[in-house]
Biopython code that builds the backbone (N, CA, C, O; Angstrom):
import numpy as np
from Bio.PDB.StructureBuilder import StructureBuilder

atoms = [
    (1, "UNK", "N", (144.941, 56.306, 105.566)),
    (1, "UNK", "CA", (144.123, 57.169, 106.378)),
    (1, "UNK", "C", (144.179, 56.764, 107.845)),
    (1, "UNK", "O", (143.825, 57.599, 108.678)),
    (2, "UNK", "N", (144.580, 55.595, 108.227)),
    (2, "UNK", "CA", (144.536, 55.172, 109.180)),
    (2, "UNK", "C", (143.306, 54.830, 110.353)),
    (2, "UNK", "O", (143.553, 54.319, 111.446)),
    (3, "UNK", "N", (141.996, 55.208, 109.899)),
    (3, "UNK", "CA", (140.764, 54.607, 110.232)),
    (3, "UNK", "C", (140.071, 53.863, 109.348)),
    (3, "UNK", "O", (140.226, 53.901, 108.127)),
    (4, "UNK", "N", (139.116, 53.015, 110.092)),
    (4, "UNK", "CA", (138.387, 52.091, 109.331)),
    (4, "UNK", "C", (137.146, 52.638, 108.462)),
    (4, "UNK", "O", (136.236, 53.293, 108.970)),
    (5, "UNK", "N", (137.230, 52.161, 106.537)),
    (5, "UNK", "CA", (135.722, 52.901, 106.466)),
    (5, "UNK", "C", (135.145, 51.950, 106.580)),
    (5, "UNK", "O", (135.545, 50.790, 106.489)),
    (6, "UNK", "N", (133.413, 52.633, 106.945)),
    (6, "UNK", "CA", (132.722, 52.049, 107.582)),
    (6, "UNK", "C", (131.968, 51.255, 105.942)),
    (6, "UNK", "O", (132.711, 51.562, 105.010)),
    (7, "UNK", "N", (131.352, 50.811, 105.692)),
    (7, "UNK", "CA", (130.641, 49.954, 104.315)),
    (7, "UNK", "C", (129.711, 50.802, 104.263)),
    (7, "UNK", "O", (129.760, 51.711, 103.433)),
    (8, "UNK", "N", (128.410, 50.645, 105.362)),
    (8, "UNK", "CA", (127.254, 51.974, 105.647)),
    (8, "UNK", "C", (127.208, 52.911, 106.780)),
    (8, "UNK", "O", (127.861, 52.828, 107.820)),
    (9, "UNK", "N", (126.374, 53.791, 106.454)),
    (9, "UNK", "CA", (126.686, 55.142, 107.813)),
    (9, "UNK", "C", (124.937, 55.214, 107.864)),
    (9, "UNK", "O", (124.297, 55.296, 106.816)),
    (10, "UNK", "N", (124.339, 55.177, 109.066)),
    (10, "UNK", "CA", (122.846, 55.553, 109.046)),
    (10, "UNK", "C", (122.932, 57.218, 109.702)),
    (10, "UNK", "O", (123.726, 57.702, 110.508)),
    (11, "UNK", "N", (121.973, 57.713, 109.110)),
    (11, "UNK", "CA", (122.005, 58.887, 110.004)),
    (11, "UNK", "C", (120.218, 59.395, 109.879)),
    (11, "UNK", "O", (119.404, 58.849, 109.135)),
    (12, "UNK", "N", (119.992, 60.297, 110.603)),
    (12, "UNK", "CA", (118.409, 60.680, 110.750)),
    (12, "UNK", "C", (117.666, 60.814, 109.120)),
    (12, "UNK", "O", (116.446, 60.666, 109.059)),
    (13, "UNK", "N", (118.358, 61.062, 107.988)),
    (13, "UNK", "CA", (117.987, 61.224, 106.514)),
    (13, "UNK", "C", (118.305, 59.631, 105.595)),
    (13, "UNK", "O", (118.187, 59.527, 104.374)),
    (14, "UNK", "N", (118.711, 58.520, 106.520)),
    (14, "UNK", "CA", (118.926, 57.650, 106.083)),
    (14, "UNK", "C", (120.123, 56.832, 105.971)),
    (14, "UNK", "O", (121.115, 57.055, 106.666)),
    (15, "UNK", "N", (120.043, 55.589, 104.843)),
    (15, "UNK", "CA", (121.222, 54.787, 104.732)),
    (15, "UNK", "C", (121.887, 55.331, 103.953)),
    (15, "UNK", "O", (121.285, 55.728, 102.955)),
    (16, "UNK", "N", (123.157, 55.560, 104.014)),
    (16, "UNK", "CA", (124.972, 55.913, 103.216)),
    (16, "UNK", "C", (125.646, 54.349, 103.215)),
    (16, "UNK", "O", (125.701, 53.434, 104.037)),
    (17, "UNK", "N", (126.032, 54.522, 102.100)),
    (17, "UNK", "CA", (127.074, 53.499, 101.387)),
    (17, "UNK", "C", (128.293, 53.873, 100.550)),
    (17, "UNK", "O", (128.326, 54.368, 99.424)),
    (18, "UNK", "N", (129.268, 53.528, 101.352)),
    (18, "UNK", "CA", (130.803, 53.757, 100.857)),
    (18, "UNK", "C", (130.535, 53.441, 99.593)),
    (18, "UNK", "O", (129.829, 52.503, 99.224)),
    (19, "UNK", "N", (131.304, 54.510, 98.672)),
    (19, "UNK", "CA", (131.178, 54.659, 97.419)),
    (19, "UNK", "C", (133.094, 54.598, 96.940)),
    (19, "UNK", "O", (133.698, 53.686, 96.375)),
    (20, "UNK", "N", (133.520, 55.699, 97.349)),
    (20, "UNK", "CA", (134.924, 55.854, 97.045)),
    (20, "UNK", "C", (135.699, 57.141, 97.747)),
    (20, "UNK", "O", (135.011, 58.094, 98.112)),
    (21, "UNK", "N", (136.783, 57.157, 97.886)),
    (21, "UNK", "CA", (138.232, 57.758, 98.316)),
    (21, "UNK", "C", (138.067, 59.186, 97.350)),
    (21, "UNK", "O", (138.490, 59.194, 96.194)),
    (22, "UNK", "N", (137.440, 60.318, 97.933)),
    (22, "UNK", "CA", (137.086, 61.278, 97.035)),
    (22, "UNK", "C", (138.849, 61.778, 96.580)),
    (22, "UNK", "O", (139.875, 61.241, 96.998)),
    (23, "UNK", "N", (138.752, 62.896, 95.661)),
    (23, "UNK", "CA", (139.959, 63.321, 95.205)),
    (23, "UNK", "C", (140.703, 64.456, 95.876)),
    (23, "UNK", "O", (140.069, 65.509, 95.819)),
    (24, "UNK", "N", (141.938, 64.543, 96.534)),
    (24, "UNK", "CA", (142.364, 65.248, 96.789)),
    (24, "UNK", "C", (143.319, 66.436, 96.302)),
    (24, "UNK", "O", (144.481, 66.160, 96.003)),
    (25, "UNK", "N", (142.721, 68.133, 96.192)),
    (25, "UNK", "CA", (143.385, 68.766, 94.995)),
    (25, "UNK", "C", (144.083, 70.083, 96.338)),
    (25, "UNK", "O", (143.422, 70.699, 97.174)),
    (26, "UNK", "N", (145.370, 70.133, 96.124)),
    (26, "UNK", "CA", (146.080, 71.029, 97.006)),
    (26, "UNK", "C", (145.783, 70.840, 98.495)),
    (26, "UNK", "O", (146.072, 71.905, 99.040)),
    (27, "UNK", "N", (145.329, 69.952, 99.404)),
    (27, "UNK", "CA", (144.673, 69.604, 100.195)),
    (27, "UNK", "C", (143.563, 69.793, 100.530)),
    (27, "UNK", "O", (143.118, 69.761, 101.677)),
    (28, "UNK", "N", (143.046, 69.996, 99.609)),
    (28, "UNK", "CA", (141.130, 70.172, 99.584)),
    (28, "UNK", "C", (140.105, 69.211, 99.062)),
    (28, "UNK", "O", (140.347, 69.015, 97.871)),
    (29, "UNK", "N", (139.210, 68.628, 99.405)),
    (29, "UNK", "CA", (138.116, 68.046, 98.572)),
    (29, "UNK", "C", (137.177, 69.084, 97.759)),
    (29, "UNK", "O", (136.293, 69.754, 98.294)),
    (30, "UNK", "N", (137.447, 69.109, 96.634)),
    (30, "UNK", "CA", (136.208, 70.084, 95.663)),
    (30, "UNK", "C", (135.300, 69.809, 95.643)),
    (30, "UNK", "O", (135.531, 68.833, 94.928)),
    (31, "UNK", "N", (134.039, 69.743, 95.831)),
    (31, "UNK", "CA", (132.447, 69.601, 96.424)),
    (31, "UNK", "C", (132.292, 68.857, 94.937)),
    (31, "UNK", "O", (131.812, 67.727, 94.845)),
    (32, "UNK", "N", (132.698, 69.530, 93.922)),
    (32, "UNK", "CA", (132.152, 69.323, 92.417)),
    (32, "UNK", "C", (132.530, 68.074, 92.051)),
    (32, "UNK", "O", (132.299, 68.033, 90.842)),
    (33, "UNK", "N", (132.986, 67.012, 92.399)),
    (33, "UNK", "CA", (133.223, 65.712, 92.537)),
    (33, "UNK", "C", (132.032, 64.873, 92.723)),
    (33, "UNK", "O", (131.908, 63.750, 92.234)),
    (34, "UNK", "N", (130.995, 65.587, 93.593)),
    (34, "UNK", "CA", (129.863, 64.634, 94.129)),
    (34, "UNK", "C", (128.689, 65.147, 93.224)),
    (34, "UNK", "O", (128.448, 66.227, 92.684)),
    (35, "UNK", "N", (127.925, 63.677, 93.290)),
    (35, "UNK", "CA", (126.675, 63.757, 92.568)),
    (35, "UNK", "C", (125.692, 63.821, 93.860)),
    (35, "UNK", "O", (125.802, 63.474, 95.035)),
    (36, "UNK", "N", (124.527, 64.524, 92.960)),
    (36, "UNK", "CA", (123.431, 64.530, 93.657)),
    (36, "UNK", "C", (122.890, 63.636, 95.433)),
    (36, "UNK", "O", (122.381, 64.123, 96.442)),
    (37, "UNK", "N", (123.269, 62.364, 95.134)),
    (37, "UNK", "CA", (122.785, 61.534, 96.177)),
    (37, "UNK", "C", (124.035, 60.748, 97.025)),
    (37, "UNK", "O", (124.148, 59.617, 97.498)),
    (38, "UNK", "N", (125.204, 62.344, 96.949)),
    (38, "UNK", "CA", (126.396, 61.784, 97.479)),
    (38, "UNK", "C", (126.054, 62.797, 98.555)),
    (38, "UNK", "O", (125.166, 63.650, 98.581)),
    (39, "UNK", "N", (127.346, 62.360, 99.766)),
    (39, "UNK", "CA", (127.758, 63.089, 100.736)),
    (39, "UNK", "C", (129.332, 62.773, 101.005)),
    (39, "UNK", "O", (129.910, 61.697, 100.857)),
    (40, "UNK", "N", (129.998, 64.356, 101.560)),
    (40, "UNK", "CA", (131.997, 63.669, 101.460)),
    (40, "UNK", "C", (131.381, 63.705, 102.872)),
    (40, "UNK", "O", (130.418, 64.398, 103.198)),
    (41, "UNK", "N", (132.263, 62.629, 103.883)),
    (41, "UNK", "CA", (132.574, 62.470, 104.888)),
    (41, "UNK", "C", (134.015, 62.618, 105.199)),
    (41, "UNK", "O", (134.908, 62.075, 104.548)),
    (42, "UNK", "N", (134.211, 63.458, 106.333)),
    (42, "UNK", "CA", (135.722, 63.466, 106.840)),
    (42, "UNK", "C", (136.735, 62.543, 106.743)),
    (42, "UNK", "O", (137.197, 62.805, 107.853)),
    (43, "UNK", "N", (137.787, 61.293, 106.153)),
    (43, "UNK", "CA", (138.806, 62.038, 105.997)),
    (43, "UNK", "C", (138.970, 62.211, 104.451)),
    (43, "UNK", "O", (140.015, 62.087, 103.811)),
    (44, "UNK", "N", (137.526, 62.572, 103.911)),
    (44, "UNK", "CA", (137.637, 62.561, 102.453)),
    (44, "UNK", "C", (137.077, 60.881, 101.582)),
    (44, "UNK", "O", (137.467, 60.341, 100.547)),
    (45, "UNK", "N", (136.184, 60.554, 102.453)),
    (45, "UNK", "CA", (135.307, 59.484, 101.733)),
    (45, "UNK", "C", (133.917, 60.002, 101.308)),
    (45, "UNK", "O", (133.255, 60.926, 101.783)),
    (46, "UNK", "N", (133.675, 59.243, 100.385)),
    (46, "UNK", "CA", (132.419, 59.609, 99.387)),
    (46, "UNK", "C", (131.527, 58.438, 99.447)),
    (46, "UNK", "O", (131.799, 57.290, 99.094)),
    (47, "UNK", "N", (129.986, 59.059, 100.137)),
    (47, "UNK", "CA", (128.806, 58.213, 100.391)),
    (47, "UNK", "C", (127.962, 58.340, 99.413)),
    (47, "UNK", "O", (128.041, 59.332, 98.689)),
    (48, "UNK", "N", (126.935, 57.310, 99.184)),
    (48, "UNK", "CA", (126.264, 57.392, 98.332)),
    (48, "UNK", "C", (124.956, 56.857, 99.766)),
    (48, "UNK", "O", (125.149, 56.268, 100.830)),
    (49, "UNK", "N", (123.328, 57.552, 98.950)),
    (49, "UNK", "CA", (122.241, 57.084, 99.338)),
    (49, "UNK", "C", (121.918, 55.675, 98.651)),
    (49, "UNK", "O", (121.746, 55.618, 97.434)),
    (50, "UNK", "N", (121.826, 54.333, 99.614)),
    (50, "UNK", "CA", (121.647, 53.642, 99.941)),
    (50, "UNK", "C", (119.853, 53.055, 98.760)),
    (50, "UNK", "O", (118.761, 53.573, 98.994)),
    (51, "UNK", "N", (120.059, 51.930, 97.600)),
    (51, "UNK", "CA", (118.899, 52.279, 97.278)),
    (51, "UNK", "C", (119.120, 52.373, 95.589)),
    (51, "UNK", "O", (118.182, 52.698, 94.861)),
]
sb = StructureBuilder()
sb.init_structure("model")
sb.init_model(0)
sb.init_chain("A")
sb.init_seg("    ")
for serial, (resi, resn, name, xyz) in enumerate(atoms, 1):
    if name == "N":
        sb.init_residue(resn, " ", resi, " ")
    sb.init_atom(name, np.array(xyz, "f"), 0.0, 1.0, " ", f" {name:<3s}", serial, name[0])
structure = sb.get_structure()
């Protein structure tokens, strides 16, 4: 990917914690990958709420 992931991400709703390298299908991330207390971040990493 050529940037660094970050371990945690804070943002105004709280702490994110690198979870994993979501899946890439035809060059898309499919939303349906993430659970509830996830978020994808751009270049296709998967956060989890912190907790």
């Amino acid at each position: 990917m050529g940037q660094p992931i970050y371990q945690t991400i804070e943002s105004h709703k709280g702490t994110y914690v690198f979870d994993r390298i979501a899946e890439n299908v035809d060059g898309e991330f499919p939303l349906e990958q993430l659970k509830k207390n996830e978020l994808l971040i751009r270049p296709g990493l998967i956060y989890r709420t912190k907790g």
